[in-house]
C-alpha positions in Angstrom: 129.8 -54.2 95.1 132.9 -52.5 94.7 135.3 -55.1 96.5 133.1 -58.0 94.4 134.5 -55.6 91.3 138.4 -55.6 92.6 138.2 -59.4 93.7 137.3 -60.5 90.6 139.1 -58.4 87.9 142.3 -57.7 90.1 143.0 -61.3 90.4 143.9 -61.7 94.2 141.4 -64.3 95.2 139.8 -66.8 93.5 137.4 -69.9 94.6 139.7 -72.8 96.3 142.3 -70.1 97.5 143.3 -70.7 101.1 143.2 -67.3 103.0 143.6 -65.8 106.3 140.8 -62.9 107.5 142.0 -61.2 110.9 139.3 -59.1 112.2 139.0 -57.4 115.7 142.0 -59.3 116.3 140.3 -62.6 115.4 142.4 -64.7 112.8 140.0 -67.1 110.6 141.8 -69.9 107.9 139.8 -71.5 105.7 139.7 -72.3 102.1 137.4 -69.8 100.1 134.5 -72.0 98.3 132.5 -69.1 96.8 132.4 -65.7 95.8 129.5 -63.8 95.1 128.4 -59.9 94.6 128.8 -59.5 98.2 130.7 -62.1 100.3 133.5 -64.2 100.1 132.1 -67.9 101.6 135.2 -69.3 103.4 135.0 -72.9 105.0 137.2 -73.0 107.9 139.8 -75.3 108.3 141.6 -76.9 111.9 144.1 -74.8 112.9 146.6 -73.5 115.5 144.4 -70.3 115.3 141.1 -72.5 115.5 142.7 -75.1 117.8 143.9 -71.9 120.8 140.9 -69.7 120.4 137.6 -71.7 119.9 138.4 -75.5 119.7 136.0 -75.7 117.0 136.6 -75.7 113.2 134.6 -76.3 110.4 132.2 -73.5 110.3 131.5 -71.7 107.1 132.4 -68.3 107.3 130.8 -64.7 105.5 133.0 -62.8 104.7 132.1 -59.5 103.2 133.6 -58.2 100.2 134.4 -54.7 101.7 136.4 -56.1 104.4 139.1 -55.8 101.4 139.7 -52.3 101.8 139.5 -52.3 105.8 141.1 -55.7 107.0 143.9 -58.0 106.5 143.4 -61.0 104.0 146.7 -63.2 103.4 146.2 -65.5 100.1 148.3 -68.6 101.3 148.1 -69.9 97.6 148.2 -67.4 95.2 149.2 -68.2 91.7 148.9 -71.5 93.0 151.3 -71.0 95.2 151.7 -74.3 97.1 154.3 -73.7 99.8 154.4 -71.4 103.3 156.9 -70.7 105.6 156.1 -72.8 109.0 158.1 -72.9 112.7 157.9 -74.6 115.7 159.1 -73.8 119.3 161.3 -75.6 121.0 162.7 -74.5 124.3 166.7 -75.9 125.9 167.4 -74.6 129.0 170.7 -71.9 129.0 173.0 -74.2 130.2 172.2 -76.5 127.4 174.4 -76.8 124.3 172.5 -74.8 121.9 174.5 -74.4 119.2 174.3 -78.2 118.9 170.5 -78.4 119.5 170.2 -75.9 116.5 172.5 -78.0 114.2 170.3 -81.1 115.2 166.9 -78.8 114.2 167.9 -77.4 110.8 169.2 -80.8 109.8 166.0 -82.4 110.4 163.8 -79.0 109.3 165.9 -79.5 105.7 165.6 -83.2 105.7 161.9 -83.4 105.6 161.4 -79.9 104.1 164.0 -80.7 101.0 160.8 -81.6 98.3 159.1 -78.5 99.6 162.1 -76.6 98.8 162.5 -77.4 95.5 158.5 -76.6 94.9 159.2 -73.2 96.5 162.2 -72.4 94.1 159.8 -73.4 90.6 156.8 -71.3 92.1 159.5 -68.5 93.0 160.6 -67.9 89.5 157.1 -68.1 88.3 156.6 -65.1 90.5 159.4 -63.0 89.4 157.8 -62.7 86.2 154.4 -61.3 87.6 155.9 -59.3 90.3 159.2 -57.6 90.7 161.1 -59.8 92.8 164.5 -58.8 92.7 166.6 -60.9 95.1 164.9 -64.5 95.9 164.4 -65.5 99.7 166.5 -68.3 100.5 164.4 -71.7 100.7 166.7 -73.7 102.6 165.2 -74.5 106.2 167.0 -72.2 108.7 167.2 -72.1 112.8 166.6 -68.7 114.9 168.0 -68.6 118.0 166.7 -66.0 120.5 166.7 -65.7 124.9 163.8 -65.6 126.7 162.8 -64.7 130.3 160.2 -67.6 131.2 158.3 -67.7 134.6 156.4 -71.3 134.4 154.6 -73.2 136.9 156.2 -70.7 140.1 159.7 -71.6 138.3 161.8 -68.7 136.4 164.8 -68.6 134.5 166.3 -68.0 131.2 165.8 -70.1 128.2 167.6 -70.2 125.0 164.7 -70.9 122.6 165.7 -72.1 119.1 162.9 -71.5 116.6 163.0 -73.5 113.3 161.7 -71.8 109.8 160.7 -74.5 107.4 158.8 -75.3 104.0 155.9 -76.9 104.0 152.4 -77.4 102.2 149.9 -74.5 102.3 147.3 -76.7 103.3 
């Protein structure tokens, strides 16, 4: 009954909230669609996480209301917060021209991110006053580039991977 008590006067989680529970190493997404005196009721949603793990999505899921004080919970939309941080992988060979490949990725990661970007900035300042946020993130979509040592299929070799880091919705 105490995590009922700090879910519901300290404000981090309310009913529609989209959240992730990792338990025993077990992520679950979902949108939270009650809370009571001693669960949170999440329904799951179709996800990477659901997609790689279980192929199955759509459960309703108990959380307990202790699990607060034991395991991570990460409020994708709080104070309505309607943006995330997303990425995808996409692998060039070494010899490729990567520096071109990554100019051709954050072009299209800020063309199609751009509204999502502005959305970020307005819910950003909103946060600032709650929270003390001194410097703001950029929002603009940006492109990682890292190496990585790939065996594949019998085949191995080095791989310049550029990883995209975009806006997009929350849900």
């Amino acid at each position: 009954m105490l995590g009922w008590t700090v879910i519901v006067f300290g404000g981090s989680f309310h009913v529609g909230d989209r959240i992730k529970v990792r338990k025993d190493g077990e992520d679950v997404v979902g949108d939270i669609i009650d809370i009571s005196l001693l669960r949170m009721t999440i329904y799951e949603d179709v996800t990477i996480v659901t997609v790689n793990s279980n192929r199955r999505a759509g459960r309703i899921i108990f959380v307990p209301n202790n699990y607060i004080f034991t395991d991570l919970i990460a409020n994708y939309s709080h104070h309505s917060m309607k943006t995330v941080w997303d990425g995808i992988d996409v692998v060039c060979s070494f010899d490729s021209n990567h520096k071109k490949a990554a100019h051709i990725i954050k072009d299209i990661a800020r063309k199609y991110s751009k509204g999502y970007t502005e959305i970020a900035k307005k819910q950003m300042s909103k946060l600032r006053n709650q929270y003390s946020i001194k410097k703001p993130e950029r929002r603009a979509a940006r492109v990682y580039l890292y190496r990585a040592l790939r065996c594949e299929n019998f085949r191995s070799g080095t791989w310049q991977t550029p990883l995209p880091r975009y806006l997009c919705e929350a849900r």
